[in-house]
C-alpha positions as CSV (number, residue, x, y, z in Angstrom):
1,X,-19.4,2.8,6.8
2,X,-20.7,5.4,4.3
3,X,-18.7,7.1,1.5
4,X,-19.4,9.6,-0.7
5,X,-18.6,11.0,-4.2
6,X,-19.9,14.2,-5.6
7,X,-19.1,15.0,-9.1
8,X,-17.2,18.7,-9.7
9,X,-16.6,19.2,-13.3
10,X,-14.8,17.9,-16.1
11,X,-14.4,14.5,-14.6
12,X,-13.1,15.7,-11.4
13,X,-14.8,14.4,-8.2
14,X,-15.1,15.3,-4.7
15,X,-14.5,12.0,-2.4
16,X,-15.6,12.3,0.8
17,X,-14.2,9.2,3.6
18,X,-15.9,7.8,6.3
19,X,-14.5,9.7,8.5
20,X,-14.7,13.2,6.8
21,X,-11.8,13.2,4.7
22,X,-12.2,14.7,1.3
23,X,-9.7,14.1,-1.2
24,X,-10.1,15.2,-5.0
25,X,-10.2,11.9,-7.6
26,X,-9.6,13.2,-11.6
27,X,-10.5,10.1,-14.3
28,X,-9.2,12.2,-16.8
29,X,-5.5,10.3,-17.4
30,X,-4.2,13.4,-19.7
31,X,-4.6,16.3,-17.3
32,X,-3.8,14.3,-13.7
33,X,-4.0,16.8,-11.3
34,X,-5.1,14.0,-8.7
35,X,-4.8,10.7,-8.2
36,X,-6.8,8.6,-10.2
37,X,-9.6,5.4,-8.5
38,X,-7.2,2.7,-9.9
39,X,-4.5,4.6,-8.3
40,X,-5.7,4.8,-4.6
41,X,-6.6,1.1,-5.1
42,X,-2.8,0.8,-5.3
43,X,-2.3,2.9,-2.4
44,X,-5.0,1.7,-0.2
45,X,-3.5,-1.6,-0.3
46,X,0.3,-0.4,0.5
47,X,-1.3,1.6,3.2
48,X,-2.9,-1.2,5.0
49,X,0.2,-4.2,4.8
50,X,2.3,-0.9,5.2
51,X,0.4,-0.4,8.5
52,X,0.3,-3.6,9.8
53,X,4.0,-4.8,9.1
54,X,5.2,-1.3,10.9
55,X,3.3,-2.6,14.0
56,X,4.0,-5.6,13.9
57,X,8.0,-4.6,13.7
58,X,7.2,-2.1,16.5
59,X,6.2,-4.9,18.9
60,X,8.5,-7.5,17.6
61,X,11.2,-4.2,18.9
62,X,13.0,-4.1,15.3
63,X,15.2,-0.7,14.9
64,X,13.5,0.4,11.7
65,X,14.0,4.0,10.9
66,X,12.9,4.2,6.8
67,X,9.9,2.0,5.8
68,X,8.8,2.7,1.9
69,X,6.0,0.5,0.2
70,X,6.2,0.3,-3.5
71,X,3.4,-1.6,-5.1
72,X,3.1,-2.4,-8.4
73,X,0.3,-3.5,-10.2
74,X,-0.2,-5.2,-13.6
75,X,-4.2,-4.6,-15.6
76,X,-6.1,-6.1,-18.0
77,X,-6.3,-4.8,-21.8
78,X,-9.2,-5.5,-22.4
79,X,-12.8,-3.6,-20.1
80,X,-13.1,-3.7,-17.8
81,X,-9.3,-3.5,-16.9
82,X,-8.7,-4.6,-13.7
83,X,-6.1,-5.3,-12.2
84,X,-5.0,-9.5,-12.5
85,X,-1.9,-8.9,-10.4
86,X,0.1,-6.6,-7.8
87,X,3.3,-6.5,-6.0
88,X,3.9,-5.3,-2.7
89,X,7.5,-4.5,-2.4
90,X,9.3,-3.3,1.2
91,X,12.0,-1.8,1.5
92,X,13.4,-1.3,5.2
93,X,16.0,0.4,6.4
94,X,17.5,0.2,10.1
95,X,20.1,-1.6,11.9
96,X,20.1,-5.8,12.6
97,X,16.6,-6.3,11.0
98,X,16.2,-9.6,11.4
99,X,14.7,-11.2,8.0
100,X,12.5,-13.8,9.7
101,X,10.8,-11.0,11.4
102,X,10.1,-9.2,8.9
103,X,8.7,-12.4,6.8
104,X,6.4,-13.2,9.5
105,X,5.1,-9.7,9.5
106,X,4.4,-9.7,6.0
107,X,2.7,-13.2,6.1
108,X,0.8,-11.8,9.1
109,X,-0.5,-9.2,7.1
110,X,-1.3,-10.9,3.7
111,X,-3.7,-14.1,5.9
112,X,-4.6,-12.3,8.9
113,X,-4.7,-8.7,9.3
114,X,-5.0,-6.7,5.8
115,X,-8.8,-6.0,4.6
116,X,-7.6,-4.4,1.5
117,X,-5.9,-7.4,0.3
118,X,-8.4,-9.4,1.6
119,X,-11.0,-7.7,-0.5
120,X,-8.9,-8.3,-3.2
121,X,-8.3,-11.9,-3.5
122,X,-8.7,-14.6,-5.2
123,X,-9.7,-12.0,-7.9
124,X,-5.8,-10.3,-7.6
125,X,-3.1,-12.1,-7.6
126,X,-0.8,-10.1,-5.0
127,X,3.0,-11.2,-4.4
128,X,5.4,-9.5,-1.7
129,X,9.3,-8.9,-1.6
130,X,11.0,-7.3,1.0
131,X,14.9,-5.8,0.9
132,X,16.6,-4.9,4.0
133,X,19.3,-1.8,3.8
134,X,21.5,-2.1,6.8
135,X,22.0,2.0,8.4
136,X,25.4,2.2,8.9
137,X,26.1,2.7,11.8
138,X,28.0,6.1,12.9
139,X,31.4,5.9,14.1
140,X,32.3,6.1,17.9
141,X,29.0,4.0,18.8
């Protein structure tokens, strides 16, 4: 797998995926007009439990119809600040989601499937939450 960045202006880059993606990457924190390194670190990580717990779901034939990943991350003060610790909250909404399935996705993810966190760890210390939010369900079914 092959990357690339290719620097712009102003420090504003050009990132270029594997697959021939490009999305822009600006370091500079006061102007933000796009999503920051340490930022798609957080992202690449909800992405890729995000991704494995919706299959997962899928096959396990839960009746999810929202799925939001929130993750958090806490950083160093001192350089170079990385992160010591992250948190991977789900949220699900559907009807009769059972819990236990939705544990055993998540643990599925974190030890088997999930390269990001993977990559991660020990280094990170990365916890997970979930909430259900039971769809009500509309009258005359």
């Amino acid at each position: 797998m092959k990357a690339t960045v290719r620097f712009v202006s102003d420090d504003l880059f050009l990132g270029v995926t594997p697959s021939g993606h490009a999305l822009p990457i600006d370091t500079d924190s006061k102007r933000s007009t796009a999503a920051s390194p340490v930022e798609l670190l957080l992202v690449a990580l909800g992405a890729c439990t995000a991704t494995d717990v919706a299959s997962i779901l899928q096959k396990k034939r839960q009746h999810v119809t929202s799925y939001i990943v929130e993750i958090t991350g806490e950083r160093r003060d001192d350089y170079p600040r990385r992160f010591t610790a992250m948190n991977v909250h789900h949220i699900l909404t559907g009807r009769a989601i059972s819990a236990k399935a939705v544990a055993h996705a998540i643990e599925l993810s974190e030890t088997k499937y999930c390269s990001v966190a993977a990559t991660l760890r020990p280094q990170v210390e990365i916890q997970s939450s979930f909430e259900i939010i039971e769809e009500p369900t509309e009258t005359g079914e």
